[in-house]
C-alpha positions as CSV (number, residue, x, y, z in Angstrom):
1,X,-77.6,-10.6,38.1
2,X,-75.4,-10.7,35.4
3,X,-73.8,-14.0,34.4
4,X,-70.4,-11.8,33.1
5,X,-68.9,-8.5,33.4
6,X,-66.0,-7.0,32.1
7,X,-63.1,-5.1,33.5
8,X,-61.1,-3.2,30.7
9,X,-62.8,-5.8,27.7
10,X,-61.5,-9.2,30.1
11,X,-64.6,-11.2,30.7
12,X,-65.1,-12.8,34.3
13,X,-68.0,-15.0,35.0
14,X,-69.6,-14.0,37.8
15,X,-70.2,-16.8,40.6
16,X,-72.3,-15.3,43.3
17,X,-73.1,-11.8,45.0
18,X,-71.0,-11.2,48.1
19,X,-72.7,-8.0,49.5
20,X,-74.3,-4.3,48.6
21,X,-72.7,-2.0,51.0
22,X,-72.7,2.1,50.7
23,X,-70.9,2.4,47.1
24,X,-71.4,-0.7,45.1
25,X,-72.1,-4.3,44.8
26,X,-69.2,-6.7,45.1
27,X,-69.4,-10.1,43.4
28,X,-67.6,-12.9,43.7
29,X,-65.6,-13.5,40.1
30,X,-63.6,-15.7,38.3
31,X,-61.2,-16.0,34.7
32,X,-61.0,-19.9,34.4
33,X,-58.1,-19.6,36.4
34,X,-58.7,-17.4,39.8
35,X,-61.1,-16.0,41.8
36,X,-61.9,-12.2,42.4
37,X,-64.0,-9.8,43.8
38,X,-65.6,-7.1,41.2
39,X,-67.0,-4.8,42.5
40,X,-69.7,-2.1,40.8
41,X,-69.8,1.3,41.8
42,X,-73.8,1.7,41.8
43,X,-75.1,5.1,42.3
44,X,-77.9,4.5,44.6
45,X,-78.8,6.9,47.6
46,X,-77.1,6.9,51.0
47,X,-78.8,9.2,53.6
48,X,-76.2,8.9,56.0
49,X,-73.1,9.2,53.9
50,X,-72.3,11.9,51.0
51,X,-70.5,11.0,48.5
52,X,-68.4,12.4,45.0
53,X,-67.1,10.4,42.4
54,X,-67.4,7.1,44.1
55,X,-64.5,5.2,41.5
56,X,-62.5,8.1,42.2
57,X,-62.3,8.2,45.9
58,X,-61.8,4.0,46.0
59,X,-58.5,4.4,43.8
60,X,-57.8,7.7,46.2
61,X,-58.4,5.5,49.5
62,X,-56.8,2.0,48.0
63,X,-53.5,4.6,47.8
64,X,-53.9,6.1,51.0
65,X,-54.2,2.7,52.8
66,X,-51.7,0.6,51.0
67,X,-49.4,3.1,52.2
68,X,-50.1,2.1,55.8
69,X,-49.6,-1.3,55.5
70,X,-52.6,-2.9,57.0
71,X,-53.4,-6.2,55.5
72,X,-55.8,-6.0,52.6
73,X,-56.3,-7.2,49.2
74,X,-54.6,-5.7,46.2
75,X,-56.3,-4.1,44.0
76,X,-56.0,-5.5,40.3
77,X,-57.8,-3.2,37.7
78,X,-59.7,-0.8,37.3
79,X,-62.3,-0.2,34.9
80,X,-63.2,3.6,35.1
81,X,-65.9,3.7,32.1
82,X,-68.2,0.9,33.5
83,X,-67.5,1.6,37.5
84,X,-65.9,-1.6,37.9
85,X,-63.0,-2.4,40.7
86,X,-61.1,-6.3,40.0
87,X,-59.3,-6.6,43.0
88,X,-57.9,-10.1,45.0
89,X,-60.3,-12.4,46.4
90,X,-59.4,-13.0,50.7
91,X,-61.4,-16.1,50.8
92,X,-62.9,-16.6,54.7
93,X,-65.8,-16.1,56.6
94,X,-66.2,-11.9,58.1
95,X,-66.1,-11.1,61.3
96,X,-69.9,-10.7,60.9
97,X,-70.2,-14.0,60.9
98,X,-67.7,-14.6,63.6
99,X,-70.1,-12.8,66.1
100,X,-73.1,-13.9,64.8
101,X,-72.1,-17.7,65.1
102,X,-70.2,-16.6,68.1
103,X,-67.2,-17.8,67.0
104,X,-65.1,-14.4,67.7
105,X,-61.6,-14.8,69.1
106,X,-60.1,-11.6,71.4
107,X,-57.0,-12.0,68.9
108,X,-59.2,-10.6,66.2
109,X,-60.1,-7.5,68.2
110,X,-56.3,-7.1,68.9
111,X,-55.7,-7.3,65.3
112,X,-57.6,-4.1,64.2
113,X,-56.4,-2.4,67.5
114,X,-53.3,-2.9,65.7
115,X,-54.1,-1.9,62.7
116,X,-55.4,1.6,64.7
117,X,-51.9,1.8,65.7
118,X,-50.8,2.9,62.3
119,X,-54.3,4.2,60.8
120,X,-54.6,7.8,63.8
121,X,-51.2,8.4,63.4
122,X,-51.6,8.8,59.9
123,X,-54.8,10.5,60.5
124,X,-57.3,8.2,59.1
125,X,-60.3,5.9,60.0
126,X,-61.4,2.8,57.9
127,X,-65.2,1.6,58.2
128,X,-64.9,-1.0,61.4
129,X,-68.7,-2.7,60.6
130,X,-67.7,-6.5,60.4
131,X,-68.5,-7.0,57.1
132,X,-66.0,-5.3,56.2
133,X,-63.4,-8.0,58.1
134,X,-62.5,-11.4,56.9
135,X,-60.4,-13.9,58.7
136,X,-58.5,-15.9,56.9
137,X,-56.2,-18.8,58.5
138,X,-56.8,-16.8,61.7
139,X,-55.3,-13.7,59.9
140,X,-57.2,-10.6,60.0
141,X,-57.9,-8.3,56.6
142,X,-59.5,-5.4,56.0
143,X,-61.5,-5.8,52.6
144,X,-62.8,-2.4,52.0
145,X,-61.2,0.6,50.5
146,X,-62.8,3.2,52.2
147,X,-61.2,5.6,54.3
148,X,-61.9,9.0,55.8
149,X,-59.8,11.7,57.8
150,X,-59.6,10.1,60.9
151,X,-62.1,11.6,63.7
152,X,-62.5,10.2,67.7
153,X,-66.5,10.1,66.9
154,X,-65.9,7.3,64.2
155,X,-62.9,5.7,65.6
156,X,-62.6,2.0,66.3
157,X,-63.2,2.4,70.0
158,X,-66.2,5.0,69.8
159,X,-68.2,3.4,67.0
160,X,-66.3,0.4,65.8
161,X,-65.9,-1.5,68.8
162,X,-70.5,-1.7,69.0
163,X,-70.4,-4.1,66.1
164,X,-67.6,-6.3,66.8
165,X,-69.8,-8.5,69.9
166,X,-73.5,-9.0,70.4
167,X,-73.9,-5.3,71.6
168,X,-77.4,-3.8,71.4
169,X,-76.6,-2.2,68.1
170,X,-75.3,-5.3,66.9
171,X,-78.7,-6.7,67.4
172,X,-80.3,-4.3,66.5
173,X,-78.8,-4.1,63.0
174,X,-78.9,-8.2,63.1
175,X,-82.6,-7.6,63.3
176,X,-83.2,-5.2,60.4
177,X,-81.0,-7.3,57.8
């Protein structure tokens, strides 16, 4: 792991590796002054998603969600040459961790029930796996910027709603990871 990376020639000294999902790796970062999360596009195979320009398509989907509203962090800077995302740090543990430690809450279900509520009616679906949640001071964010045209098979309540408890396919991925 690199000890710095650069957004746009600023150098942030990267603290710790926060996850590897489908499109890149996202690290926790820092300027001396704040904390971030930089994320690298990596180009490594998924074989149950397809993908095009994978920078492209997170500044497409940060523009399609901010205009829903749904709580999530803004996105600072992006780097388009190295592959690199800067984008506010929501400090707090993911609802991953909230089932694991069974610590969930029925409030935090609610909350992305709520943010369905405006995601279908503007015809799109966010990735519901929990690691893509963090609660912070009870407060519900959606840290991810993918998106897709919204479809029943990979809606909250048809797929979602299998991670978000200790469902067989909750332990089942628990088990593999």
């Amino acid at each position: 792991m690199e000890k710095e990376m650069e957004v746009n020639d600023k150098k942030y000294s990267i603290i710790k590796l926060l996850g590897k999902g489908k499109g890149g790796y996202s690290y926790l970062a820092a300027d001396g002054v704040e904390k971030y999360v930089l994320k690298q596009i990596h180009h490594e195979l998924c074989e149950y998603y397809q993908f095009g320009n994978k920078i492209e398509a997170e500044v497409y989907d940060y523009g399609r969600l901010q205009k829903t509203g749904i709580p999530m962090p803004v996105m600072l800077d992006v780097d388009m040459g190295r592959e690199r995302i800067l984008k506010e740090y929501i400090e707090g543990d993911t609802i991953y961790e909230y089932v694991v430690q069974e610590r969930m809450k029925p409030a935090y279900v609610e909350q992305v029930r709520a943010m369905c509520r405006v995601l279908y009616p503007a015809g799109l679906n966010i990735d519901y796996f929990p690691t893509n949640f963090v609660v912070r001071e009870d407060k519900l964010y959606y840290i991810d910027y993918e998106c897709n045209d919204y479809m029943d098979e990979w809606n909250f309540e048809n797929w979602g709603i299998r991670y978000w408890s200790k469902t067989p396919e909750f332990l089942q991925y628990m088990k593999e990871h």
